[in-house]
C-alpha positions in Angstrom: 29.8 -67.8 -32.7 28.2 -71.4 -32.4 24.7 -71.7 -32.0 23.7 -71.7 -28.1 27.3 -71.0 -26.7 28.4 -68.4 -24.9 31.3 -66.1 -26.3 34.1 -66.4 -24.3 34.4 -62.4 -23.4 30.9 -62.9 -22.2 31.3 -66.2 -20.1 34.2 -64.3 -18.1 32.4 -61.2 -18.0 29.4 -63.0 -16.1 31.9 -65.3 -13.8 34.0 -62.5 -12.7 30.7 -60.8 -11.7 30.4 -63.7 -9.7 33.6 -63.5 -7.6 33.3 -62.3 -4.0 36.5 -61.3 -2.4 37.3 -62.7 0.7 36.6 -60.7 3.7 39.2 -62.1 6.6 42.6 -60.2 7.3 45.8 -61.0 9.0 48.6 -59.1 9.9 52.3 -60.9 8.5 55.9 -59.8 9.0 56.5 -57.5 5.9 59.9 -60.1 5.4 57.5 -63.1 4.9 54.7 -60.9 2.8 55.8 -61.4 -1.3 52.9 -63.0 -3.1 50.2 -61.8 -0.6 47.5 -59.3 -1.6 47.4 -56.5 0.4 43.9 -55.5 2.0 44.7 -52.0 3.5 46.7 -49.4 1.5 49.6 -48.2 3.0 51.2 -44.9 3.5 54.5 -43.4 4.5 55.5 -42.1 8.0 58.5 -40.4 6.7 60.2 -38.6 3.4 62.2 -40.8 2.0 65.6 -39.7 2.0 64.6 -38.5 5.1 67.7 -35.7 4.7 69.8 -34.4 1.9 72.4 -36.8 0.8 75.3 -37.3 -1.6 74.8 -39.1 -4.9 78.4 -39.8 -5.5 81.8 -40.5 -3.8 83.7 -36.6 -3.6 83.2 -33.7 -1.6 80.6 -31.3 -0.1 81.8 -27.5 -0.5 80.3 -24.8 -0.1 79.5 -22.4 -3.1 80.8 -19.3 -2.5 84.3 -20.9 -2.0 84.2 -22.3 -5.4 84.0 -19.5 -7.7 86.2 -21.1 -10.4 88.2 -24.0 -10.7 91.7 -24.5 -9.5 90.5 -23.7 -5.6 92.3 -24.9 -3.1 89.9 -26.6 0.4 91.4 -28.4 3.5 89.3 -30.8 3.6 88.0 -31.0 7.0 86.1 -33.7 7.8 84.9 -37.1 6.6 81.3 -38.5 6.0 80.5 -41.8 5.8 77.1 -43.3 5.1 75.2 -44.2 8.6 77.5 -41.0 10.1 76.0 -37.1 10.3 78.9 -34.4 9.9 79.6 -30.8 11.1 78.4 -28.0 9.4 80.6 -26.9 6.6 83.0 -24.1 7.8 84.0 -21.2 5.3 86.9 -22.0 3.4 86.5 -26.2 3.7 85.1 -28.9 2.5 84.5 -32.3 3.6 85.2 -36.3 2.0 82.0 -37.5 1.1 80.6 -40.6 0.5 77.4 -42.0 -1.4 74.8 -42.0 0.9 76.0 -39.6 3.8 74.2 -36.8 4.4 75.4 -33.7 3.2 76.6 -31.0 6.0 74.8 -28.0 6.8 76.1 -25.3 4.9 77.1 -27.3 1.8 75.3 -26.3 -1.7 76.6 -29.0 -3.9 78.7 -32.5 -4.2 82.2 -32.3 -6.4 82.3 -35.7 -8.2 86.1 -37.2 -6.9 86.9 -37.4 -11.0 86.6 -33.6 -10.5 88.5 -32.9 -7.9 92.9 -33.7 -6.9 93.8 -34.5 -3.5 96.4 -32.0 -2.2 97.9 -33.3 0.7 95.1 -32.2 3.4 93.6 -30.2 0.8 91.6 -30.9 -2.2 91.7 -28.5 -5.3 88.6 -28.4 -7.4 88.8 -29.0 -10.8 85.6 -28.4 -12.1 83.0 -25.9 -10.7 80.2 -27.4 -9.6 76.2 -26.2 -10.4 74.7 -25.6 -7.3 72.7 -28.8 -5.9 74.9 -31.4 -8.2 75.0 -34.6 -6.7 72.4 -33.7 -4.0 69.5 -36.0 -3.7 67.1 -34.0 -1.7 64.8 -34.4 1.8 62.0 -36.5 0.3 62.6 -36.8 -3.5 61.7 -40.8 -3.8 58.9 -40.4 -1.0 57.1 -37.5 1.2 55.4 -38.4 4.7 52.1 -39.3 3.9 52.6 -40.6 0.1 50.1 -44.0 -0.3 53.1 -46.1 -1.5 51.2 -49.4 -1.6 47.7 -49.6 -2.8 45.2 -51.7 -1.1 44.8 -55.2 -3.5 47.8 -55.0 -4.8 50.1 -58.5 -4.4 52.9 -57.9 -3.0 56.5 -58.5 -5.2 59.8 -58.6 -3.7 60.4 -54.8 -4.7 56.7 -53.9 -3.0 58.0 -55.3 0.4 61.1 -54.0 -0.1 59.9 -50.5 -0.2 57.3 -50.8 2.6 60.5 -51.7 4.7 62.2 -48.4 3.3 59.3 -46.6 5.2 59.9 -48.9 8.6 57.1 -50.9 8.1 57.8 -53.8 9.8 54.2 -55.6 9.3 51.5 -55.5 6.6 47.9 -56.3 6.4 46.8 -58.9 3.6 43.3 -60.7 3.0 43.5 -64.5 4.0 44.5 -66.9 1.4 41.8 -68.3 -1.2 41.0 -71.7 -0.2 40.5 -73.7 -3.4 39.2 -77.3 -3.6 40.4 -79.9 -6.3 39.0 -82.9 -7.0 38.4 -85.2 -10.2 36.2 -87.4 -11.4 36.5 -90.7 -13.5 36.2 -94.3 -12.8 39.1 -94.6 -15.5 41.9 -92.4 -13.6 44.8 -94.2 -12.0 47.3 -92.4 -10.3 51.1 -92.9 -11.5 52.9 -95.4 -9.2 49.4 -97.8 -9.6 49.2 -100.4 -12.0 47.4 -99.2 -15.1 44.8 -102.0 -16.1 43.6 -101.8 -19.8 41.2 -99.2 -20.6 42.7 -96.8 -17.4 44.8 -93.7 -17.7 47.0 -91.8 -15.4 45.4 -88.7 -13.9 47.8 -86.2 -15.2 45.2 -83.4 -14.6 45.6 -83.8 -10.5 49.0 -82.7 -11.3 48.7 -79.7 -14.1 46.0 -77.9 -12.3 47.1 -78.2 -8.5 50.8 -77.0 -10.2 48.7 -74.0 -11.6 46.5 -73.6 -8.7 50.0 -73.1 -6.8 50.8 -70.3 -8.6 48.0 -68.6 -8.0 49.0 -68.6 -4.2 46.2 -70.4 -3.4 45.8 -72.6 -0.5 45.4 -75.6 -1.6 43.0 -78.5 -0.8 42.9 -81.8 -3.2 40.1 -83.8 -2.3 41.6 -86.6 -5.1 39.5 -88.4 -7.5 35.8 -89.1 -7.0 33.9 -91.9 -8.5 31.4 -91.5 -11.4 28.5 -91.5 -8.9 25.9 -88.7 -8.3 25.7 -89.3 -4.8 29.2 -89.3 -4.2 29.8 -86.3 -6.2 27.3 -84.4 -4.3 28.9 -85.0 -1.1 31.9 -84.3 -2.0 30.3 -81.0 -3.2 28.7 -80.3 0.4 32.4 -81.2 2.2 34.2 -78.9 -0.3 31.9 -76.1 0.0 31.8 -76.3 3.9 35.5 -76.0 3.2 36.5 -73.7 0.3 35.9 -70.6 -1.3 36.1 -71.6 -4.3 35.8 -75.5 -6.2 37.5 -76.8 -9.2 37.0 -80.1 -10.7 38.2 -81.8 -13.5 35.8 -83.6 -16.0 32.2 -84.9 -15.5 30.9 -81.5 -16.7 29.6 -82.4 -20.4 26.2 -84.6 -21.2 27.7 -88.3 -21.4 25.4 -90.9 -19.2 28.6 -90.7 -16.6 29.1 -87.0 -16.5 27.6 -86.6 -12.5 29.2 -83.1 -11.7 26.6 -81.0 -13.8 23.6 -82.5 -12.0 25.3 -82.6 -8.8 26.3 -78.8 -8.6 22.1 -78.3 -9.7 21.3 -80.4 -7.2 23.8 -78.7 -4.5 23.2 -75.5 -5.8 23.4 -73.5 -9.1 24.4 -74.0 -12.6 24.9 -70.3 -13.5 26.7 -70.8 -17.0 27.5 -73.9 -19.2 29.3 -74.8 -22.5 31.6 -71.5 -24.2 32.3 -71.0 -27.5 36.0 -72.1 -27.4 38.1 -75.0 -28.6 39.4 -76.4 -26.7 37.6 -75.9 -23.8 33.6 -76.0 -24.6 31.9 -77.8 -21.4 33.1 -75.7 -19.0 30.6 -74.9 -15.9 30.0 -72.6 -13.2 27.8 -71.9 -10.4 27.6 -72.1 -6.7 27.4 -74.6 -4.1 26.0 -75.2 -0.2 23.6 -73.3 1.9 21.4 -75.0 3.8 23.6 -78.1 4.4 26.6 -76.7 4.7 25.8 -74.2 7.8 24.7 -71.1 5.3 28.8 -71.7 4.1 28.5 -71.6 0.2 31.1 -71.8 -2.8 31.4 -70.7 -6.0 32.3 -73.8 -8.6 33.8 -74.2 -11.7 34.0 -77.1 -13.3 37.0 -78.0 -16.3 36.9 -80.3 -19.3 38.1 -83.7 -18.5 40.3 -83.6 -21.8 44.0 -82.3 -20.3 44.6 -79.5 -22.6 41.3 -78.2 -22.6 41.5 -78.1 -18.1 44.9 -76.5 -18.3 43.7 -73.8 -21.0 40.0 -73.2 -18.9 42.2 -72.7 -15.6 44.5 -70.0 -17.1 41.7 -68.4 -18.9 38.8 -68.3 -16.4 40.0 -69.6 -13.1 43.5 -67.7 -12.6 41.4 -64.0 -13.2 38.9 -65.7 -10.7 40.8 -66.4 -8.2 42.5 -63.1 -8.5 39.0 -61.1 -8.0 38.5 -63.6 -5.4 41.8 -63.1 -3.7 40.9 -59.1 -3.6 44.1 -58.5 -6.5 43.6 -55.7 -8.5 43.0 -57.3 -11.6 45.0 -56.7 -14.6 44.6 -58.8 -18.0 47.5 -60.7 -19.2 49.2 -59.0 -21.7 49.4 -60.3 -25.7 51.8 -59.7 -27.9 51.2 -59.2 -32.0 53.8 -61.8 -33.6 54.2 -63.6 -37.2 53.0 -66.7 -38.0 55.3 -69.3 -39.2 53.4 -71.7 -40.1 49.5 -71.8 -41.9 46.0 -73.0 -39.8 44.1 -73.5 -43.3 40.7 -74.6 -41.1 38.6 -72.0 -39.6 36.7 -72.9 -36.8 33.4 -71.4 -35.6 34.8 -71.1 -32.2 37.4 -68.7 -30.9 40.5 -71.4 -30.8 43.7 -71.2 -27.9 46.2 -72.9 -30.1 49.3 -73.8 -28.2 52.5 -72.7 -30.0 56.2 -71.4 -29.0 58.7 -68.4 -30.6 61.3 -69.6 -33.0 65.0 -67.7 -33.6 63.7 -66.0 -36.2 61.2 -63.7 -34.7 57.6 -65.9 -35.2 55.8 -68.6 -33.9 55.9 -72.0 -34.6 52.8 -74.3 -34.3 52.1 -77.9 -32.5 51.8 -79.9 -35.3 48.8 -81.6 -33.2 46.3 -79.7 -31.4 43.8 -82.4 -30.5 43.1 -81.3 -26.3 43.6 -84.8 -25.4 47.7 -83.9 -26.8 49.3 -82.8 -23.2 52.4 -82.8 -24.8 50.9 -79.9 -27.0 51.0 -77.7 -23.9 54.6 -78.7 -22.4 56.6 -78.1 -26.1 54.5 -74.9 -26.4 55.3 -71.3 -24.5 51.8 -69.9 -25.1 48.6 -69.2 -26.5 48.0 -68.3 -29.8 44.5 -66.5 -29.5 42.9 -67.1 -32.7 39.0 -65.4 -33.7 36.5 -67.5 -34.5 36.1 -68.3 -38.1 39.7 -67.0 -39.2 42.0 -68.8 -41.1 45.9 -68.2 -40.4 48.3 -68.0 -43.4 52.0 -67.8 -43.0 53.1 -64.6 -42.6 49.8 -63.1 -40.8 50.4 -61.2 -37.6 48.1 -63.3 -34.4 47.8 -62.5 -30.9 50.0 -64.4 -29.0 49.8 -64.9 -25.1 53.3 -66.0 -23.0 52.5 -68.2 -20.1 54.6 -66.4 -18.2 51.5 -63.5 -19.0 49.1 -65.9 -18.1 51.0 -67.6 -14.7 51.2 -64.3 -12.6 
């Protein structure tokens, strides 16, 4: 690891100790609940089938009147899904349908491909086991199963079973409120006129896209001027106002880098510069108190370089936000692939080398991986997590990280 950095294992291990969930609740229609984080874990007021039903389309007998096939039933009733039918009488059986309950007094469901309608009769071809094609009280769910835990956020399926229980409301934790801004005389947003020596801020759009996904709410403050005392206000306005603040650039040791000394002189620098490429200045700390009514925020500031903000915020402010959100937090999952392609250069920090899956079962490289290359990070579909100090041959297996892993 280089001299004086922080590993990047350690840098997350110290920031995520540094989350603090948000406290506040609401209570939301469980229709309008997918991508909220639930705060209270939920359990079931019922079994769930709440009664015995039929697995298949065919008929409910009773067993003793099936002792072996060839019997002939009058079949004398029908069950539809939604309807309840009369107990089974000896010596009948009744049209079932999946879904319907099964009649008191029936022991087992005859598949129809087992049984021949006979005019108001059925015979049974094939003698049923006893309990075939019954889902019973309570096999998915029993009254008082937790079905949802508490922090966990909510997917379409997850709502869809809390509404299989009749719960018609859940409880979630208020949405994160993060803060954007960015600083740099030089940025111009696209629709301006671009004077020489300017460029287009294409970071305001990359990290409040990936902030979005987070399910964030989402508060861009816009670009700030290379000016301490600008900087800090801002700082005091977006920690009266978040729980959280991410900027973009300013965060290294160049004689206009002002977001540094402004979070030290709004609050705490509590870790600086990680030893990863791309990615090294990265900051984080805490701002407010005093002058922003006791309200305080934690801070984290991103490379200015594009490719080095969009890998920071997938790497340490997505998991952030999660333990800030209250999520149960699970790590992105990597998957062991071959290289096509060689990385002759070992560096002595742990590299996030943008890359995409080929046709024939590797990965492919971006033939530039400079972090000032945002075009690196739209041809790519992940993360290549490469050691420190490791040179990659064609052929070798590496760690390689979807960003559909690293968006949820």
């Amino acid at each position: 690891m280089s001299k004086g950095l922080l590993s990047v294992d350690e840098a997350l291990e110290r920031l995520l100790a540094g989350a603090r969930a948000v406290e506040e609740t609401e209570e939301v229609p469980t229709l309008s609940a997918t991508d909220r984080v639930l705060a209270v874990a939920q359990r079931s007021a019922m079994n769930v089938p709440p009664m015995d039903n039929s697995a298949m389309d065919g008929y409910a007998v009773r067993l003793a009147d099936v002792s072996g096939p060839g019997v002939r039933l009058r079949v004398a009733q029908r069950i539809m899904a939604g309807a309840v039918g009369a107990e089974l009488a000896p010596g009948t059986a009744a049209r079932i349908f999946t879904g319907a309950p099964v009649p008191h007094g029936a022991g087992a469901i005859v598949m129809q491909e087992h049984a021949t309608e006979d005019g108001d009769g059925v015979v049974i071809d094939e003698v049923p086991a006893a309990g075939a094609w019954v889902r019973r009280t309570g096999i998915d769910i029993r009254s008082g199963d937790v079905i949802l835990p508490a922090g966990q956020r909510l997917r379409p399926q997850d709502i869809g079973l809390a509404a299989s229980v009749g719960i018609a409301a859940l409880p979630v934790r208020r949405r994160v409120r993060l803060g954007l801004f960015f600083t740099g005389d030089e940025l111009v947003m696209p629709g301006d006129a671009l004077p020489p020596g300017r460029i287009y801020n294409s970071n305001r759009f990359t990290l409040n896209g990936l902030a979005q996904l987070t399910g964030c709410e989402v508060r861009d403050y816009g670009i700030v001027p290379d000016s301490l005392e600008v900087t800090r206000a801002m700082l005091r306005r977006a920690a009266a106002e978040c729980d959280l603040i991410v900027t973009s650039g300013g965060v290294s040791v160049g004689d206009a880098d002002f977001v540094k000394p402004a979070v030290e002189a709004e609050g705490e620098l509590l870790l600086w510069r990680i030893a990863m490429k791309p990615g090294r200045p990265l900051a984080f700390g805490r701002v407010g108190g005093a002058l922003t009514g006791g309200k305080s925020a934690a801070f984290i500031g991103l490379p200015g370089n594009p490719v080095a903000s969009f890998v920071t915020f997938l790497w340490f402010v997505r998991p952030f936000v999660m333990r800030t959100q209250g999520m149960n937090l699970t790590l992105p999952l990597g998957i062991d692939v071959r290289a096509d392609f060689d990385w002759p250069e070992a560096d002595a920090r742990r590299e996030f080398l943008r890359a995409r899956r080929n046709g024939l079962g590797g990965v492919d490289l971006y033939p530039t991986q400079d972090s000032s290359v945002l075009m690196s990070t739209s041809w790519s579909d992940g993360l290549i997590d490469n050691p420190a100090g490791r040179v990659i041959k064609r052929g070798d297996v590496v760690r390689f990280y979807p960003y559909a892993e690293l968006y949820r």
